[in-house]
Every structure is written in structure tokens, then in C-alpha cells.
C-alpha positions in Angstrom: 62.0 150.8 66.3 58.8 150.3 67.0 56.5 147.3 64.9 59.6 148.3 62.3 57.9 146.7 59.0 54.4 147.7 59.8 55.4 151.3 60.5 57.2 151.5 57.2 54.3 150.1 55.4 52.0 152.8 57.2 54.3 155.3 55.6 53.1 154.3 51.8 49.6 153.2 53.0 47.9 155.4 55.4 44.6 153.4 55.4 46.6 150.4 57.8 46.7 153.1 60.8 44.7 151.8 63.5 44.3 148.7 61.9 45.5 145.1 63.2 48.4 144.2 60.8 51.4 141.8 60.0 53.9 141.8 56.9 54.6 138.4 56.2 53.0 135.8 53.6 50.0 134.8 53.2 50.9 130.8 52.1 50.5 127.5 54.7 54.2 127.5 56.2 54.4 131.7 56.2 55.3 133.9 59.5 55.1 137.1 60.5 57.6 138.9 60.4 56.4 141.7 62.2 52.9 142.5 64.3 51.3 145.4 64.7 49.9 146.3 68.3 46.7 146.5 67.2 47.2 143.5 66.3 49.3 142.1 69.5 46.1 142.5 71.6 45.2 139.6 70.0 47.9 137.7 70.9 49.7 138.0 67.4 53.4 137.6 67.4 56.4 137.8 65.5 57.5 134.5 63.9 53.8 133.4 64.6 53.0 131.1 62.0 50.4 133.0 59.9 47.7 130.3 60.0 47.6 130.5 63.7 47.6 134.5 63.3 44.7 134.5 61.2 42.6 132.2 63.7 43.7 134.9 66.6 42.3 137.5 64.5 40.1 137.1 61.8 40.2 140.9 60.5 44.1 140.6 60.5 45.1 142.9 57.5 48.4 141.0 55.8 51.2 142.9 53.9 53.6 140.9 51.9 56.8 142.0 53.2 59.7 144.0 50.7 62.7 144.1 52.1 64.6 146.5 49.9 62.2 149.2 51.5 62.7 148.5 54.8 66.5 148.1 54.0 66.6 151.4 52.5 64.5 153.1 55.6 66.9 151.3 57.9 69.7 152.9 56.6 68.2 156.8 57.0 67.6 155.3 60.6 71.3 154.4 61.6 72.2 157.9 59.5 70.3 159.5 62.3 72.2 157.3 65.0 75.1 158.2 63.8 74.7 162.2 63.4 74.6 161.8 67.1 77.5 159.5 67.8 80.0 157.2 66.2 79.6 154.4 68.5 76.5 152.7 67.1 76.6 148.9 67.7 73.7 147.5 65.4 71.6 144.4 66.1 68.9 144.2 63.5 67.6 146.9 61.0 65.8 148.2 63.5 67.7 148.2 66.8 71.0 149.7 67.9 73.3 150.4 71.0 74.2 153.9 71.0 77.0 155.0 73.0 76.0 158.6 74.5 79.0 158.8 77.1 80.5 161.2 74.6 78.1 163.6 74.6 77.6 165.0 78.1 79.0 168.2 76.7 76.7 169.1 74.6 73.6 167.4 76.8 72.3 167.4 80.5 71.4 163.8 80.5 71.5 160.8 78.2 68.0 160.9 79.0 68.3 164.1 77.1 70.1 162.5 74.1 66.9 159.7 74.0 64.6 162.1 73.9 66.6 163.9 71.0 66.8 160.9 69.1 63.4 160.3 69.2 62.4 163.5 68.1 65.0 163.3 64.9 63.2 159.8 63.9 60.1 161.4 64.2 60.8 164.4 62.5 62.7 163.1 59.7 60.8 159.8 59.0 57.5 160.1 61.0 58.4 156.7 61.9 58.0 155.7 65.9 60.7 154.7 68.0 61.3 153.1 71.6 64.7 153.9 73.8 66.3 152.5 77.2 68.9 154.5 78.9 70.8 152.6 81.1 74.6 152.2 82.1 75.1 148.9 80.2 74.1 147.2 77.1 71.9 144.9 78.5 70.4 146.5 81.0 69.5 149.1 78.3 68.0 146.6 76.0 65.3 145.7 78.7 64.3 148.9 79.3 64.2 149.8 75.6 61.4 146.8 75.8 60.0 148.9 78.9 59.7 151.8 76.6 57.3 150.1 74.2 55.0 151.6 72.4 57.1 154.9 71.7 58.3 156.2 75.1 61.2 156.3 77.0 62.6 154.2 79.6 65.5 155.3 82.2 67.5 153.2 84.8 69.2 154.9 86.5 72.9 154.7 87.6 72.6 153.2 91.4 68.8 151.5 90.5 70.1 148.7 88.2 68.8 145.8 90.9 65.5 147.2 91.8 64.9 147.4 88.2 66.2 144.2 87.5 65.1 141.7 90.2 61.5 141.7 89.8 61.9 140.7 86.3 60.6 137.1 85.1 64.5 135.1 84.6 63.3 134.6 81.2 64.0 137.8 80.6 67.8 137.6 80.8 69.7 137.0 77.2 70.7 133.2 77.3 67.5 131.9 79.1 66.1 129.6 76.5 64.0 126.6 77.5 66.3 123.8 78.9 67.9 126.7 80.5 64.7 128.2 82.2 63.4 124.4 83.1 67.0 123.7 85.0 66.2 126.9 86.7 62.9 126.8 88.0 64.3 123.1 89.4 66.2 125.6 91.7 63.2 127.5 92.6 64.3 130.5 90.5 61.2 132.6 88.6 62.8 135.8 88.7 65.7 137.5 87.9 66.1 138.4 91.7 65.5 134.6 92.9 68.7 133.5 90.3 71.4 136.4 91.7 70.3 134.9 95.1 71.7 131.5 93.9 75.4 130.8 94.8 77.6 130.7 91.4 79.2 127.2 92.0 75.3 125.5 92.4 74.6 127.8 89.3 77.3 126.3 87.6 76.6 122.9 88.8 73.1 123.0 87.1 73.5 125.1 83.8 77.3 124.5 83.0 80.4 126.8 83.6 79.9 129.7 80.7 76.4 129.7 81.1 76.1 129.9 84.5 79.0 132.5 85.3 76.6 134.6 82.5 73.6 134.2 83.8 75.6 135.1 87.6 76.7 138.4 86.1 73.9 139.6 84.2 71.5 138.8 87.5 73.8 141.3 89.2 73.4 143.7 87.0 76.8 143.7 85.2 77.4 143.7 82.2 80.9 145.3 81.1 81.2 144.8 77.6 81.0 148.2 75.0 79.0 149.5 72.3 81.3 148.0 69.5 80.6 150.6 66.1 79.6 147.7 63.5 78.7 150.0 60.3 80.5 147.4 57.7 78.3 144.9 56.6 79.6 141.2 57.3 77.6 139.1 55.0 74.6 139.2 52.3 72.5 136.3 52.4 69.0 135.3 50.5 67.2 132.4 51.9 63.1 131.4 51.2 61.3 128.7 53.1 59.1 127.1 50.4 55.2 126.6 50.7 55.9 123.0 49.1 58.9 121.2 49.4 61.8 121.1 46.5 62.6 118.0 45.3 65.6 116.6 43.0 68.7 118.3 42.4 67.2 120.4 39.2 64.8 122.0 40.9 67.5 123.0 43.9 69.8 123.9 41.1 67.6 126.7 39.8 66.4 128.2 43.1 70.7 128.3 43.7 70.7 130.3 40.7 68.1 132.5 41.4 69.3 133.7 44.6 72.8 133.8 43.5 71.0 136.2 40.9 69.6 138.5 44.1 72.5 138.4 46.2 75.4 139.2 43.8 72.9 142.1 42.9 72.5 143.3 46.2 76.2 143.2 46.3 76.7 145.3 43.4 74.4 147.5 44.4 76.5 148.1 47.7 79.6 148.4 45.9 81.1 145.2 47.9 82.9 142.3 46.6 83.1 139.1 49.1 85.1 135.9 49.0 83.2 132.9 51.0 79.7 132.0 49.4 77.7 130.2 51.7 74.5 127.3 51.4 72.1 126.8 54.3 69.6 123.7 53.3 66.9 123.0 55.6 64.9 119.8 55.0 61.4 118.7 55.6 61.9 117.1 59.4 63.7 121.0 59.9 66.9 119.7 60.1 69.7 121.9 58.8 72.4 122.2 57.3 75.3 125.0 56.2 78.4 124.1 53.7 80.7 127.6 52.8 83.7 127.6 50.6 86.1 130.4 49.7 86.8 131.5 46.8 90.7 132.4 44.9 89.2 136.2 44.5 86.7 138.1 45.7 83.6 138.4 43.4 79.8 140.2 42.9 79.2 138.2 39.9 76.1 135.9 40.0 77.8 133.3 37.9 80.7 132.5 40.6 78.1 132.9 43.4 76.4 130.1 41.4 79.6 128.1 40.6 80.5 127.8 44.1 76.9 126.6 45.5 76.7 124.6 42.8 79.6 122.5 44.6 78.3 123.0 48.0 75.5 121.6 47.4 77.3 118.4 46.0 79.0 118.6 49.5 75.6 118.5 50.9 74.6 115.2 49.7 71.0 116.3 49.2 69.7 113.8 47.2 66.4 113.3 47.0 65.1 114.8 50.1 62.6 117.1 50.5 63.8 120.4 51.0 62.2 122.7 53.1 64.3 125.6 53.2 67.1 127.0 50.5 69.3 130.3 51.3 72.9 131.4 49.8 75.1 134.0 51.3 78.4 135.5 50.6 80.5 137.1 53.3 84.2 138.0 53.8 83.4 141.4 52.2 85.2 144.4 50.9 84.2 147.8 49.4 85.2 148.8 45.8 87.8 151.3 47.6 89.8 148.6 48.7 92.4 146.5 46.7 91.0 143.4 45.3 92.1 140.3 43.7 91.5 139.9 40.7 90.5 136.1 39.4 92.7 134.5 36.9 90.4 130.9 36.7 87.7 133.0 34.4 87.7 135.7 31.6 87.4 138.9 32.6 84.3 139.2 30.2 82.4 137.8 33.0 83.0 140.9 35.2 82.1 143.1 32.4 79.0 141.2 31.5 78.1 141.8 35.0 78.5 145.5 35.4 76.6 145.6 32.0 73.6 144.4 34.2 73.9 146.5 36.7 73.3 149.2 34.7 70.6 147.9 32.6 69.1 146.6 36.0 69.4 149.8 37.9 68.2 151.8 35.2 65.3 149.3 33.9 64.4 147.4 37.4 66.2 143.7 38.9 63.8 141.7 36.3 64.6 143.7 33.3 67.9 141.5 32.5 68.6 137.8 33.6 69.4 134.3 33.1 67.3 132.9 30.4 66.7 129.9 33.0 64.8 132.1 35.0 62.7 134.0 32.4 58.9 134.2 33.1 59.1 132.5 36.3 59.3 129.1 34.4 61.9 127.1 35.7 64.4 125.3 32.8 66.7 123.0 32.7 69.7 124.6 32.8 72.9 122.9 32.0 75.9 123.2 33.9 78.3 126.6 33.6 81.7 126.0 31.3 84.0 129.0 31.5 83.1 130.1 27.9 79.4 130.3 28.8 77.5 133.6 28.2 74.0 134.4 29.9 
């Protein structure tokens, strides 16, 4: 998908059209999260901090970014995918490997199938969309980049290396900055200059896996499949803070509030999961993860809590400056499979929390709550005791 969060925004706001616009936050640490072209002909990028956007391009129009929309478009997106084959490999929210070998029945080409899909997106969404038809997953990827803004890209079967070796090496998957540094030590600034390099000197300089990658991809092979990946494999909130949190209190709430979002957005899938997750970044951007599993699986805010409660123990924060806070749960099942139920809680807990799913569904996410979290104004909030009610 093309400028994916912008796009969607356009839907709602027709007035950004033309204009040169991010979604991201407007606060000292914020990035964008997604760049508009308009707004790339200034040089704006994704994950551009937005100071330095702003400098690039003082007319710079700035959506804060909501994620359940794009969430929700996303899915109609990969329901068009998938009406035209099951093999859908997703990378992102907005970018997918489709498998088309299947259809050569009911198509003359996949270029045929690319041009379908676009016109379904476009049609059914008005949203734009950008497609690489290749024989492999990579080599489809780059010229889905080739495509961009809305257009098609084909390589075809036979062309793979005179598509591929002019490239910049950069562009290969794996090529980050030691990587490319090493590289243009051998003299290598395209894609074409590294096949030329024997594998064993490859291998020499880079390292064994990296190398016999890099070797391959060069060549133009690339023989793994489009892997379907509809199940979602984790839910995960996480916010980098304008100013640093400080002291165990002010971590514990932010835990609790994003256990809050996450076991909702659990709920709201209908999945239960068993390993809860902490990701603490600190001020000097180091970071760290801590995960624990759980005796059962769970969508209730209060376990989600529980459990980072301890992980951040683990952690050993202290009094650090924290930079960045995120909790996730993964290991996740649907409500049509069989689950275990807890026996280290009452069951009211599970009840109280299908009570505010409904009030929450029916009266909006801030309608019902932890007290702690009422008005925005951060409490203290004592630890959780089994018998504890919200």
C-alpha cells in the first residue's frame, strides 16, 4: 500500500489531497510514521524524527496517527488478498506476498492478477496500491518498490539478473551498515559487483550465514514460499515518552494502562494468550525485554498487569530514566479453541472482564476503567491481592 496511514487519513479528510503530510506526533522525541509524497520531495521520511521533518518542510501538515483505523482498513485490505488466493504471507498492515501460481486458470498472467488486485483496492476502498510480480519473494518485493507511486512492476521469468544487478547492494534484505561498509572494502556498490564476488571471500568478510545470503540473493535466488500467516502472533502496546519516566510508581501505572489497551484489543479479537511480555527502553536507548508465561491463557487486564508487574521486578529498573515502556502478550488462541482455565484467581475476574467489554464496546474504551487511571491523573495504586475489585 501506498503512504498506507496518509491514504487512510485522506479517506476521512479530503482537504490533505495534494498536500505534504505525515501521521505521527507532534512532541520533541515524535517520528513519522508515514510520509506522504508530497511530502517526500522534501526529503521527508518514515521514522524521520519530526523536528527534522518540520525543518525540511515548513508547510508539513501533521496527523496524529489512530491505529484502530488503520487496523481496521488493513483488515478489508488482506480480505481483498485473500478473495483472490489463500496464500497471503503478511509483512506489515500494509504489505503482503501473494501467491498467484494458483490461479493461471482463471488468468493469462500474474501480471493480470496485479492489475486485478489493484483495481479491487481501488474500487472497494479508493485507497492506492503498488505491486511487483516476480518469480520469488524477494525479487518481488523490489519491484513492488519499482512500482511506487501506484503502478505496476513485472520481472520477468529469465530477466531476474538484468533487473537485479544494477541495483545499489543496499538494496538487498540483510545489507545494514557494518554489512555495506565490509562490502564496499571489496569494491562492491552494486548488487551485480557482490554476485561477482567468490562466496568463500564473501564469507571471509561478512561471516558464513550472512554471506551464503547475501551470495544467493545476488544471484537472484531466492527459494523460500509465500507462508499463509492470517493468525495473529502477538498484541503488543508500547509509547516512547516525550519526557522520561522515573521511579517505579510512575512505570507501574503506564504497565497498567497498557495492560488496560492490550487485554482490550484482545477481547475485542476474541483471543486469549499465555506469555505477557515487557520491552523497557532507557534514556541512553538501551533495551531491554523480560516475558513470562502464564498457568492459563488470559484477556483480562488484571493478569496482563500481574505478570508485568513481576517482569518489571526482573528488570531491575530502578531509578533510571525510562525512555520507552511497551507490554505484549503472545502465544495466542481464539475463543473456538479449548482453553485452560486458571485455578490461582476467582473466576469473578473473568466475568468482571467481559462486563467491560460490553460496557466498553457499547459506550467507547474510556467509558469503564481502573479508577487509577481516571481523568488522566495518575494515582497511587497499590498492589493487586486476589480479592481486589476494579
Amino acid at each position: 500500500m501506498d503512504a498506507f496511514f496518509v491514504e487512510v487519513e485522506r479517506l476521512d479528510d479530503s482537504t490533505l489531497i495534494g498536500k505534504p503530510v505525515v501521521v505521527g506526533g507532534t512532541g520533541v522525541r515524535s517520528v513519522v510514521a508515514a510520509a506522504s509524497y508530497e511530502a517526500r520531495v522534501f526529503g521527508v521520511r518514515s521514522a524521520m524524527p519530526m523536528t527534522r521533518a518540520r525543518r525540511l518542510c515548513p508547510d508539513l501538515v501533521i496527523v496524529p496517527p489512530d491505529h484502530n483505523k488503520y487496523s481496521s482498513v488493513s483488515t478489508r485490505v488482506f480480505s481483498i488478498f485473500r478473495s483472490y488466493t489463500p496464500t497471503v504471507e503478511g509483512l506489515s498492515v500494509d504489505e503482503a506476498f501473494l501467491d498467484v501460481s494458483g490461479l493461471r486458470m482463471h488468468f493469462g498472467s500474474a501480471a493480470d492478477v496485479a492489475v486485478a488486485v489493484r483495481r479491487s483496492v481501488r474500487d472497494d476502498l479508493d485507497l492506492p496500491a503498488s505491486v511487483g510480480v516476480a518469480t520469488t519473494k524477494f525479487m518481488a518485493k523490489l519491484a513492488s518498490e519499482h512500482a511506487k507511486p501506484d503502478g505496476i512492476h513485472l520481472v520477468k521469468a529469465g530477466g531476474e539478473l538484468d533487473f537485479l544487478h544494477p541495483l545499489p547492494v543496499r538494496a538487498l534484505w540483510g545489507v545494514g551498515q557494518s554489512t555495506h561498509a565490509a562490502l564496499e572494502q571489496l569494491g562492491v556498490e552494486t548488487i551485480g559487483d557482490l554476485a561477482a564476488v567468490p562466496e568463500p571471500a564473501l564469507r571471509s568478510r561478512v561471516g558464513d550465514s550472512v554471506g551464503v545470503h547475501l551470495h544467493e540473493l545476488a544471484n537472484g535466488r531466492d527459494p523460500r514460499p509465500v507462508l499463509s500467516d492470517s493468525e495473529t502472533k502477538s498484541i503488543s502496546v508500547e509509547q516512547t515518552y516525550e519526557a522520561d519516566l522515573v521511579g517505579v510508581e510512575r512505570l507501574e501505572i503506564e504497565l497498567l494502562r497498557h495492560s488496560e489497551k492490550v487485554a482490550g484489543r484482545a477481547r475485542r479479537a476474541g483471543l486469549w494468550g499465555r506469555t505477557t511480555h515487557l520491552k523497557v527502553r532507557f534514556a541512553d536507548f538501551k533495551t531491554i525485554t523480560r516475558s513470562e508465561t502464564l498457568p492459563a491463557q488470559t484477556n483480562v487486564a488484571r493478569d496482563i498487569y500481574r505478570a508485568s508487574l513481576r517482569l518489571l521486578e526482573r528488570a531491575s529498573v530502578g531509578s533510571r530514566p525510562v525512555r520507552l515502556l511497551g507490554v505484549g502478550l503472545s502465544s495466542l488462541m481464539s475463543e473456538a479453541q479449548p482453553r485452560q482455565l486458571a485455578v490461582d484467581r476467582p473466576a469473578k475476574w473473568d466475568e468482571l472482564s467481559e462486563a467491560i467489554a460490553v460496557a466498553q464496546d457499547r459506550f467507547g474504551s474510556d467509558a469503564v476503567g481502573p479508577a487509577t487511571l481516571a481523568d488522566g491523573r495518575p494515582k497511587k495504586r497499590p498492589r493487586p491481592r486476589d480479592d481486589d475489585a476494579h
